[in-house]
Rosetta silent file (secondary structure, phi, psi, omega in degrees, C-alpha in Angstrom):
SEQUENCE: XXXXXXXXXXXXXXXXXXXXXXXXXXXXXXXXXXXXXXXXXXXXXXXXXXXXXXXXXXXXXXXXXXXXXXXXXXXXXXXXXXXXXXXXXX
SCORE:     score description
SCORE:     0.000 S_00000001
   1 L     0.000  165.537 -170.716  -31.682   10.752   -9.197 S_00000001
   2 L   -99.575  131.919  165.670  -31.071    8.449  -12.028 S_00000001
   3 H   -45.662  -41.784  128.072  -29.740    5.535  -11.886 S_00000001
   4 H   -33.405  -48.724 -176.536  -26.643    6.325  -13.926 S_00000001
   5 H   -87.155  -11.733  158.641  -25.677    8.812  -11.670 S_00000001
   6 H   -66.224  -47.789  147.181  -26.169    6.741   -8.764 S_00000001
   7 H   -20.563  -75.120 -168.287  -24.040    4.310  -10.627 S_00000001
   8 H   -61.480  -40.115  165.339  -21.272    6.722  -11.329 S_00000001
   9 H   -61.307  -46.689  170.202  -21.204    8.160   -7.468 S_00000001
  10 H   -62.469  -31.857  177.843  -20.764    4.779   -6.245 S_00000001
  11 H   -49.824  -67.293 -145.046  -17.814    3.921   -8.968 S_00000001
  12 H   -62.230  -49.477 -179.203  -16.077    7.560   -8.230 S_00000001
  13 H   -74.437   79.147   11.693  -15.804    6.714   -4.018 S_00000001
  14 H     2.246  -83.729 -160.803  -14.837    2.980   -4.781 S_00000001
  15 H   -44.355  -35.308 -170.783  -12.123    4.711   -6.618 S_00000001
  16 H   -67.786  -22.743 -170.022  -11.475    7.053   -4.121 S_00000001
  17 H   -81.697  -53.690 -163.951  -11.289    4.314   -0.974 S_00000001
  18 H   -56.872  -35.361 -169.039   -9.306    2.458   -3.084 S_00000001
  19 L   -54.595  -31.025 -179.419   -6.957    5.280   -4.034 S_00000001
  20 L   -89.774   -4.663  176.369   -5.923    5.370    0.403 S_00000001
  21 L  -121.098  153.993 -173.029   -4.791    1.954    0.583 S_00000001
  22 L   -80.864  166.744 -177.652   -1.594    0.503    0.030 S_00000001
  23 E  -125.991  168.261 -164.600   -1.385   -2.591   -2.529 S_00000001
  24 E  -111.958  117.791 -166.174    0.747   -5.506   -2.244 S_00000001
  25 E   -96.605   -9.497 -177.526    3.150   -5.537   -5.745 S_00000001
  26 E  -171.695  156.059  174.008    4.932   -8.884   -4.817 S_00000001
  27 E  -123.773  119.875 -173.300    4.669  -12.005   -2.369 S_00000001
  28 E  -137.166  132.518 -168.834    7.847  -14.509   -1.328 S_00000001
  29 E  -115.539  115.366 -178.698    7.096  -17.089    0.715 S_00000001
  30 L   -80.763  123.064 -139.271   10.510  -18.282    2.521 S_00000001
  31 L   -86.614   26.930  142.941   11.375  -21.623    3.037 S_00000001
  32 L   -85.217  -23.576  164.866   11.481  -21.451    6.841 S_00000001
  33 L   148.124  -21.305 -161.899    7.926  -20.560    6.631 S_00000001
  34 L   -88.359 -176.700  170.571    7.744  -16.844    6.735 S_00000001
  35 E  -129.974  157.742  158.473    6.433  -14.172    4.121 S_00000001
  36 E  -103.567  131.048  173.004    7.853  -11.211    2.738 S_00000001
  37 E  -117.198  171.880 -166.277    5.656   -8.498    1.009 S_00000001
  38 E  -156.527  111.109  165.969    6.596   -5.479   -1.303 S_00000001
  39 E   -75.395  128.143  146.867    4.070   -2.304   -0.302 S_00000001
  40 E  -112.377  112.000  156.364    2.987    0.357   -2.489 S_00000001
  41 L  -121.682   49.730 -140.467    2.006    3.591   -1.196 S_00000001
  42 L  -101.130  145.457  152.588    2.976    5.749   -3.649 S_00000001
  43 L   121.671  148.954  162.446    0.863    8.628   -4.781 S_00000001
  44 L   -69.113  -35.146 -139.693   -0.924   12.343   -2.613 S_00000001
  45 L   -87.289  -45.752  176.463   -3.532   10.228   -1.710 S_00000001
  46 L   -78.420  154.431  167.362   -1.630    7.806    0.009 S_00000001
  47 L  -120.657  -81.990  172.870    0.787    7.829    3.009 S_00000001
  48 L  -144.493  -53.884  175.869    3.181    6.121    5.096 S_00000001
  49 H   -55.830  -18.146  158.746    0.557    5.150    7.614 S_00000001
  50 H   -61.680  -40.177 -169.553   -1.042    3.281    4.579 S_00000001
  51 H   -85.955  -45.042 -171.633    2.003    0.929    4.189 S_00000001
  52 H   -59.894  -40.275  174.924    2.557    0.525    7.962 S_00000001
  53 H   -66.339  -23.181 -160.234   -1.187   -0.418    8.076 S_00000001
  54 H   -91.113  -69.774 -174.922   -1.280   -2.608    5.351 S_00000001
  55 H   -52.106  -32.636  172.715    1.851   -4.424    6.984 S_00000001
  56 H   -87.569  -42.034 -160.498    0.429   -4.742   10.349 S_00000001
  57 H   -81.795  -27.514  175.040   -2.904   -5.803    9.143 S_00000001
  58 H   -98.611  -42.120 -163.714   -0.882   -8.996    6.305 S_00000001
  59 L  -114.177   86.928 -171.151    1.706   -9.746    9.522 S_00000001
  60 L   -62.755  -28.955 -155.360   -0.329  -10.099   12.657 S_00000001
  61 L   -91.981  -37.199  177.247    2.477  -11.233   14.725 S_00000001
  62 L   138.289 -176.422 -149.631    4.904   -7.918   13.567 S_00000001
  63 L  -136.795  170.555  134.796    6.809   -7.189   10.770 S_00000001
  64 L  -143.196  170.169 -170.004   10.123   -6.256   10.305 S_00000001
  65 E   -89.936  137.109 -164.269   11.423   -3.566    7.681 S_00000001
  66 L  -128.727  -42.084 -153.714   13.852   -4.935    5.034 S_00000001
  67 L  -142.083 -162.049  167.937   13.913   -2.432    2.151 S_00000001
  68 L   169.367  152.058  174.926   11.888    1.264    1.909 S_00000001
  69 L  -141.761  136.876 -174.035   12.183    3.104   -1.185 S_00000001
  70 E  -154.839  113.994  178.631   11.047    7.122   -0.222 S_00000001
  71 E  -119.079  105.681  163.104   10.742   10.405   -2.888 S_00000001
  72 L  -101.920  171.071  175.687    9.125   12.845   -1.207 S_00000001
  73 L   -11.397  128.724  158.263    8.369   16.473   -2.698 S_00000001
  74 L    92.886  -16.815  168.447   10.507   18.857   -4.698 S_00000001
  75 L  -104.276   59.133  174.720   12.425   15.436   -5.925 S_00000001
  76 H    62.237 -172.036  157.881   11.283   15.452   -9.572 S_00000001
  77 H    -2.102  -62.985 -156.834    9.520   12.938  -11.480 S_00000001
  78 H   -98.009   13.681  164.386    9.594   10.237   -9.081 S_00000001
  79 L   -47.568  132.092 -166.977    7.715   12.408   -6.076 S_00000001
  80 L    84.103    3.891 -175.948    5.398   11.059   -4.045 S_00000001
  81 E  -118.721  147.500 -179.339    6.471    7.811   -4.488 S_00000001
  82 E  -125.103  132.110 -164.197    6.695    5.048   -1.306 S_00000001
  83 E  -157.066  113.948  178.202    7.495    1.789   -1.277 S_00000001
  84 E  -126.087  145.416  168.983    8.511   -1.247    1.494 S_00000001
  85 E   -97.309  105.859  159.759    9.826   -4.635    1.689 S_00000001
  86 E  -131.707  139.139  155.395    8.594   -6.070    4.993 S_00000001
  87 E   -90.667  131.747  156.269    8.921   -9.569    6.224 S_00000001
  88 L   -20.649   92.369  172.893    6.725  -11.476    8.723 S_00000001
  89 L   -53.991 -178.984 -151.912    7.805  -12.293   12.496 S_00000001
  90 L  -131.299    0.000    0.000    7.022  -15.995   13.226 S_00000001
C-alpha cells in the first residue's frame, strides 16, 4: 500500500478512538482545594459509560454528580446529547 493510504487509515481510527471518549469542556478549581469538571459525551458514538469513565479516571478518589444534562432519542434537534458536572471527593 501507499503511503497515503496508510496515512489516511491511521488519521480515520485516530478519529474514530477519539470519537468514544468523553472531553472535558470546562475546569474550576475550588478554593478548598477540590476540582469540578464539565463532561461531554454527547453524540451515537459516545455513551454514558464514557462520561462515568472519564470522571473516574480525572477523580481517583470518587466523584460526586452535581449537574447532568440528558436528550436521548426521538427528542429533536438536541438528541444524543450528554453532558455532566462532577466534582472531586478529597
Amino acid at each position: 500500500m501507499s503511503r497515503l493510504v496508510w496515512i489516511f487509515i491511521i488519521g480515520a481510527m485516530t478519529t474514530l478512538l477519539d470519537a468514544c471518549a468523553a472531553t472535558v469542556t470546562n475546569q474550576v478549581t475550588h478554593p478548598d482545594g477540590t476540582l469540578q469538571y464539565e463532561l461531554q459525551c454527547s453524540g451515537i458514538q459516545r455513551s454514558w459509560t464514557d462520561c462515568e469513565s472519564k470522571a473516574k479516571e480525572l477523580c481517583p478518589t470518587g466523584y460526586d454528580t452535581i449537574f447532568v444534562i440528558k436528550a436521548e432519542p426521538g427528542s429533536g434537534m438536541y438528541q444524543y446529547q450528554r453532558a455532566m458536572t462532577v466534582r472531586c471527593k478529597k
